[in-house]
C-alpha positions as CSV (number, residue, x, y, z in Angstrom):
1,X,178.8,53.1,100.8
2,X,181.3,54.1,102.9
3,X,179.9,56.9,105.7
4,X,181.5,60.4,105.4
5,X,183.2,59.9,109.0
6,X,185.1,57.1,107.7
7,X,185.9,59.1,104.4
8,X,187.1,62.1,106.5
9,X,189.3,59.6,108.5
10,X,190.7,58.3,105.3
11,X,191.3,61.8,103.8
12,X,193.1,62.9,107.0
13,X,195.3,59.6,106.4
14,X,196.1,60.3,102.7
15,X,196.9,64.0,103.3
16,X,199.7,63.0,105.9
17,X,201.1,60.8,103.6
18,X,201.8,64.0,101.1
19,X,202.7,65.5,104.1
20,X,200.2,68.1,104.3
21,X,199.2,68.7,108.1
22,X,195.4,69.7,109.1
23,X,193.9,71.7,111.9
24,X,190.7,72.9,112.5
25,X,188.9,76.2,113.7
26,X,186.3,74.6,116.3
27,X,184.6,72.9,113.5
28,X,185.0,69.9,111.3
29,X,184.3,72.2,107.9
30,X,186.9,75.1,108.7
31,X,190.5,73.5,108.0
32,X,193.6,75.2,107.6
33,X,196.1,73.1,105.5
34,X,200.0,73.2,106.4
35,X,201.0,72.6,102.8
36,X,204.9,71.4,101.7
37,X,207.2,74.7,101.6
38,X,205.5,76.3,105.4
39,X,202.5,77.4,103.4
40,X,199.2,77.4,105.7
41,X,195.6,78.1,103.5
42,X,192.2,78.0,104.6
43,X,189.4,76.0,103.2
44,X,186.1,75.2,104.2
45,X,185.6,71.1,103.7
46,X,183.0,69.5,102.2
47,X,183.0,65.4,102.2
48,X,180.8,63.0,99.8
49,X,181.4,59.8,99.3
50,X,179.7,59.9,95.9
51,X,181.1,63.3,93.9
52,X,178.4,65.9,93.4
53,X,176.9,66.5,90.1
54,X,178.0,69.9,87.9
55,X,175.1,71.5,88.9
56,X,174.9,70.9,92.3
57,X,178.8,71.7,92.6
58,X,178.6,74.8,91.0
59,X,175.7,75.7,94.0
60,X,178.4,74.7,96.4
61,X,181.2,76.8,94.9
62,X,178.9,79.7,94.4
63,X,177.3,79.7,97.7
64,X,181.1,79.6,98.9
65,X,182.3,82.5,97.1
66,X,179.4,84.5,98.5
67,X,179.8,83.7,101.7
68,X,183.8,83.8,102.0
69,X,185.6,84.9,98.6
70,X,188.8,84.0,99.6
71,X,188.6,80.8,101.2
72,X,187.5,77.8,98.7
73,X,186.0,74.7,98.9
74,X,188.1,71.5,99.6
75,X,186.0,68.7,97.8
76,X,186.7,65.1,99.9
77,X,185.5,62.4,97.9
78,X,186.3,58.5,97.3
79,X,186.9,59.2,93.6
80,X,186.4,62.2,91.4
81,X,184.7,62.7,88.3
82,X,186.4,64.4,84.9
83,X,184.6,67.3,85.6
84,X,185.4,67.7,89.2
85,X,189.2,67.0,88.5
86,X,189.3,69.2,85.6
87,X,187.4,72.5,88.1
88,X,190.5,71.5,90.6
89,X,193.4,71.8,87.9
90,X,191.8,74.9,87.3
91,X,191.7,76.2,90.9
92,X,187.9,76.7,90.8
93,X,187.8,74.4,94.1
94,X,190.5,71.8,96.0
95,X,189.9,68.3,95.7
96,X,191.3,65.4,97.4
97,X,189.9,61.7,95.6
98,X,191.0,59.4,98.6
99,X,190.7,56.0,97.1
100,X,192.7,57.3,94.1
101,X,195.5,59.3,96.3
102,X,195.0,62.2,94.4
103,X,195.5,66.0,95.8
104,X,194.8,69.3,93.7
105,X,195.1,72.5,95.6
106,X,194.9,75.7,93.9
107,X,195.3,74.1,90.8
108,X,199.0,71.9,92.2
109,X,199.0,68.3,92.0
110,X,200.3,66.9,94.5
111,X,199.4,63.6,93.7
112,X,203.1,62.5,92.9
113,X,204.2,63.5,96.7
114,X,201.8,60.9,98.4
115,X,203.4,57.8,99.3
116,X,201.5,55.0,97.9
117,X,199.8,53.0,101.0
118,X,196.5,50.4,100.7
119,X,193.5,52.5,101.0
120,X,191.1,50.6,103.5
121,X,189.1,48.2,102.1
122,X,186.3,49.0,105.1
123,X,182.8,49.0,104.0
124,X,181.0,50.2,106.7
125,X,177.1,50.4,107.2
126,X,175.5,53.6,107.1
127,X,172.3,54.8,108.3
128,X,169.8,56.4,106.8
129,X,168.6,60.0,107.8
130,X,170.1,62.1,110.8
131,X,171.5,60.4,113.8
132,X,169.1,60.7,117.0
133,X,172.1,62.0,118.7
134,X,169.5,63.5,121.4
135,X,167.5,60.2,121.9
136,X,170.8,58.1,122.4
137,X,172.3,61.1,125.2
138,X,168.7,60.5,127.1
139,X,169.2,57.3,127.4
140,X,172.7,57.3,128.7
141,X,171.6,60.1,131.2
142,X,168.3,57.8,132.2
143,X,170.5,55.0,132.7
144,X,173.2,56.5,134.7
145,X,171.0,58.0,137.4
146,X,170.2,56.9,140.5
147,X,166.9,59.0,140.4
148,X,164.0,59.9,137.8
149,X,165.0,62.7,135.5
150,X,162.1,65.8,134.5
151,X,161.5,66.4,131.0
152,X,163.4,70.2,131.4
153,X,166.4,69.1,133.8
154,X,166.8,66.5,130.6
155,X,166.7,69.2,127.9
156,X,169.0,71.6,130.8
157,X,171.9,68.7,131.0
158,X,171.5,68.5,126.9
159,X,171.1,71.8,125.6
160,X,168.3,71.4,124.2
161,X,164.8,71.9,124.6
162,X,161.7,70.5,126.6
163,X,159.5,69.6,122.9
164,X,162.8,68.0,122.0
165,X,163.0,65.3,124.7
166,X,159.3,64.9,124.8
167,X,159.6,63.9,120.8
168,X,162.9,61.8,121.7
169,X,160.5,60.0,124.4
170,X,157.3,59.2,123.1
171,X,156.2,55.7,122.9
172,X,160.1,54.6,124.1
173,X,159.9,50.9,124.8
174,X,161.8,51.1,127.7
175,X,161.6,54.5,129.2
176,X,158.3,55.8,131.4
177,X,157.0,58.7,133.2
178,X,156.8,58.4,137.0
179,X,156.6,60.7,140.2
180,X,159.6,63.0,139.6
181,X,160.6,62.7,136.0
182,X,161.2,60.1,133.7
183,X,163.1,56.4,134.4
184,X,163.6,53.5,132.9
185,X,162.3,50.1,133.5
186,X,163.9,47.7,131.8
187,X,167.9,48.8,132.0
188,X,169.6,45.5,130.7
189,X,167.8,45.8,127.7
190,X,167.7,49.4,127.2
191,X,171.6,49.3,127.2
192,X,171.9,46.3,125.3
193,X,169.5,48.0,122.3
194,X,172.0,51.2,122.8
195,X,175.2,49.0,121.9
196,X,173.6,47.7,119.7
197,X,171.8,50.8,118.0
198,X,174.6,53.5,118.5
199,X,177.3,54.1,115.7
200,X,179.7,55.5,117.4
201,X,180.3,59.2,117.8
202,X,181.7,59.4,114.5
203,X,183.8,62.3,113.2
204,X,187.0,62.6,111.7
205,X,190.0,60.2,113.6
206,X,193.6,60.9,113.9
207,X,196.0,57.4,114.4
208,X,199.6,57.8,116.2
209,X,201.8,56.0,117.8
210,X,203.6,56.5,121.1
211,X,206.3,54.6,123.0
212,X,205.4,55.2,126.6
213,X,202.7,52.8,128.5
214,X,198.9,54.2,127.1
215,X,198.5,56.4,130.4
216,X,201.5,57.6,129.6
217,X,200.8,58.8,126.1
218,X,197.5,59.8,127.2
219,X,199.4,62.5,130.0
220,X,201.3,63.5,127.0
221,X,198.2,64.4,124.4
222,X,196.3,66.0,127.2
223,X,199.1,68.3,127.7
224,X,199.8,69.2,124.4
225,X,195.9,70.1,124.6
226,X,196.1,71.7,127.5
227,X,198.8,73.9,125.8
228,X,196.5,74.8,122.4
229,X,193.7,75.3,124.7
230,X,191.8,72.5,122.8
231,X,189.3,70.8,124.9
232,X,189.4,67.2,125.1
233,X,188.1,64.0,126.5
234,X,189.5,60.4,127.6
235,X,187.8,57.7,126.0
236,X,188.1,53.9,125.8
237,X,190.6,51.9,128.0
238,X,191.7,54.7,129.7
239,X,187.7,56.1,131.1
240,X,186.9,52.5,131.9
241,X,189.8,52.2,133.9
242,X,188.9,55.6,135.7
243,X,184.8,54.2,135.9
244,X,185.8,50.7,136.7
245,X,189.2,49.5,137.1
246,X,190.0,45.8,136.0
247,X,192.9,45.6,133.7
248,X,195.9,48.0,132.3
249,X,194.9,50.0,129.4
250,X,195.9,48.5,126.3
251,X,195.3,51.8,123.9
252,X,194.6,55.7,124.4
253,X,192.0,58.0,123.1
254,X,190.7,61.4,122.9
255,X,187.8,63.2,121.5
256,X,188.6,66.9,121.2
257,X,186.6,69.7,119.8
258,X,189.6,70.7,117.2
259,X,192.1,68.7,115.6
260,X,195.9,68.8,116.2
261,X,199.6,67.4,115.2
262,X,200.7,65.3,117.8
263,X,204.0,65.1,117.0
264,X,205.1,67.9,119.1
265,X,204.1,65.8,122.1
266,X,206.0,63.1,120.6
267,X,204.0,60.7,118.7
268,X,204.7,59.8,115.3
269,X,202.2,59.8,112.7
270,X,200.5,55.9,112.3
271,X,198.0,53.7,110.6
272,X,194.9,52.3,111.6
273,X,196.0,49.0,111.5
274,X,199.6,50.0,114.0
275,X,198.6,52.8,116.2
276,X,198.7,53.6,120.0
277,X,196.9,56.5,120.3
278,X,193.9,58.2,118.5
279,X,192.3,61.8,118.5
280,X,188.7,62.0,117.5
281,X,186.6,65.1,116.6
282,X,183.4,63.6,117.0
283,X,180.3,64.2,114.9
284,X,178.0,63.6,118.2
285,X,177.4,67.0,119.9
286,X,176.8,65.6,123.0
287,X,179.7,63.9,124.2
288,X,180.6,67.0,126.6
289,X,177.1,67.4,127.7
290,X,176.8,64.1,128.8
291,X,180.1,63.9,130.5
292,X,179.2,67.0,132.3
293,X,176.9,66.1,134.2
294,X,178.7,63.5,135.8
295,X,180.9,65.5,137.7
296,X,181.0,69.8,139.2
297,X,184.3,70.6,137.6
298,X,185.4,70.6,133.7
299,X,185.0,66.6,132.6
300,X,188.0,64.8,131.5
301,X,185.8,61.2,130.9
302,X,183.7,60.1,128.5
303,X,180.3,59.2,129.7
304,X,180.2,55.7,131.2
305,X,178.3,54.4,128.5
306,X,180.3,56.1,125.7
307,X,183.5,54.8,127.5
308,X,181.8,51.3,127.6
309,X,180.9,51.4,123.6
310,X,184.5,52.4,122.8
311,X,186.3,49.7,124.6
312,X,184.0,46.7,123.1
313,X,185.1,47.9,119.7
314,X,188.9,48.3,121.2
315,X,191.8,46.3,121.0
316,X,193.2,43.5,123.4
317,X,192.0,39.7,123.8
318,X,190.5,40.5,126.7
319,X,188.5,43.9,125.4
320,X,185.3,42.2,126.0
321,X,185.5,40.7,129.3
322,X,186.5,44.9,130.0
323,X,183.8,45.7,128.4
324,X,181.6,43.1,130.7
325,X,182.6,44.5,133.9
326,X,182.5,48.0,133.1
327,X,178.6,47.0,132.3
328,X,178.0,45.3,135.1
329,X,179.5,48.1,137.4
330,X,176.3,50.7,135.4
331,X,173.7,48.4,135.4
332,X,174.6,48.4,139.2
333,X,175.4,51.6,140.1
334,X,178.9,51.2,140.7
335,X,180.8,53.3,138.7
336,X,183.1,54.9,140.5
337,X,183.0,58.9,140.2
């Protein structure tokens, strides 16, 4: 089943494609659509891969209405059921059904407007339950510093508390308690299970395309974030060049805390499959926490480890013999600051 990251991605895709433009309010459920003819309306997302039942939608939509009356929900889903597609025609909720192109908003189909593209044939594995999104940051802070870590300066650096690390840590096969905090013992196999283990941040992904060289185009985005006032951080081939340098980025990334059009900063909308550039909301809450404490000013990288992840599952021929040196240059203590 495909996850609901990957379903957001897709929806993002298919609303560009009718021309409809999103941004976000600080948070992945709070969009504001830029529909055809300059109108802008509010709507608080809500993405399932499997449409919910008439019951259980007509909790959402109530629970909706109490809380914000005039701001509905936008239903995301892979395909929609008669009963969900006749509630959208009668502008009880929005709907977007991504695998069937289809786009009701207020009770308009758009449908008709949405140039007909391949939807992604991805299947991606999903787990079960919550991410440990806390567990996976302690580990990338154990394994970046030079020194043991205490149980609070961990829960300090993550925002979290002292119970929550001391649950993340118990029984960890490669993590022990020593004079001064917490370390681990075993590194090349700690970050090895990580790589293995982590996801990806997840979140909803943005694809465009760009002319200039990647660092280029990177320079651009940032200043068109810098401009909104939209935090954001460099990810991939760009941070590993910046941790490690080896070879010329071949891509750029961000993850930001809000979405945004690029095309102001002149990029031109893409596919997943022809893109230079991508912008990432991520669904992992401690991306900035992490990269925080690796310098005293505002970060502008991507934890090592995070930047590491990203460029194994990049592009280039060569992505892997990246990703080997920017590996060897943590489980060393090398990377550069």
């Amino acid at each position: 089943m495909r996850s609901t990251s990957e379903l957001v991605t897709d929806a993002l895709s298919v609303l560009r494609a009718a021309d409809v433009r999103v941004e976000t309010n600080g948070s992945l459920g709070d969009w504001m659509l830029a529909l055809p003819a300059q109108r802008v309306l509010p709507v608080r997302m809500k993405a399932s891969a499997s449409p919910p039942t008439p019951s259980a939608l007509k909790k959402l939509v109530d629970a909706q209405r109490k809380k914000q009356r005039d701001v509905k929900l936008f239903l995301v889903v892979a395909r929609a059921t008669s009963h969900l597609t006749q509630l959208a025609h009668a502008s009880a909720v929005h709907l977007l059904a991504v695998d069937e192109r289809r786009l009701i908003v207020d009770g308009t189909d758009y449908s008709t407007t949405i140039n007909q593209e391949p939807t992604p044939d991805h299947i991606p594995l999903r787990r079960r339950g919550r991410p440990p999104w806390i567990r996976w940051a302690i580990e990338r802070l154990l394994l970046l510093s030079p020194q043991p870590l205490p149980q609070r300066i961990l829960a300090s650096h993550l925002h979290t508390t002292p119970q929550a690390v001391s649950k993340a840590l118990k029984g960890h096969e490669y993590v022990e308690p020593v004079e001064g905090g917490w370390t681990v013992h075993r590194r090349q196999e700690l970050l090895t299970r990580f790589l293995d283990e982590y996801p990806g941040p997840g979140g909803a992904c943005t694809y465009w395309y760009g002319l200039d060289a990647p660092t280029g185009q990177i320079t651009d985005a940032r200043q068109l974030c810098r401009d909104m006032d939209v935090c954001c951080l460099q990810t991939g081939d760009i941070a590993a060049d910046h941790y490690a340098p080896w070879r010329m980025p071949v891509t750029a990334a961000l993850y930001m805390r809000e979405l945004l059009d690029f095309v102001p900063a002149g990029f031109s909308v893409a596919s997943r499959e022809e893109y230079t550039f991508t912008a990432t909301v991520p669904e992992d809450p401690t991306l900035w926490r992490t990269a925080a404490v690796l310098t005293d000013s505002t970060p502008e990288f991507v934890d090592p480890i995070i930047a590491l992840h990203d460029v194994m599952h990049g592009e280039g021929t060569d992505a892997l013999d990246a990703a080997e040196h920017l590996q060897d240059a943590i489980l060393h203590g090398a990377v550069r600051r």
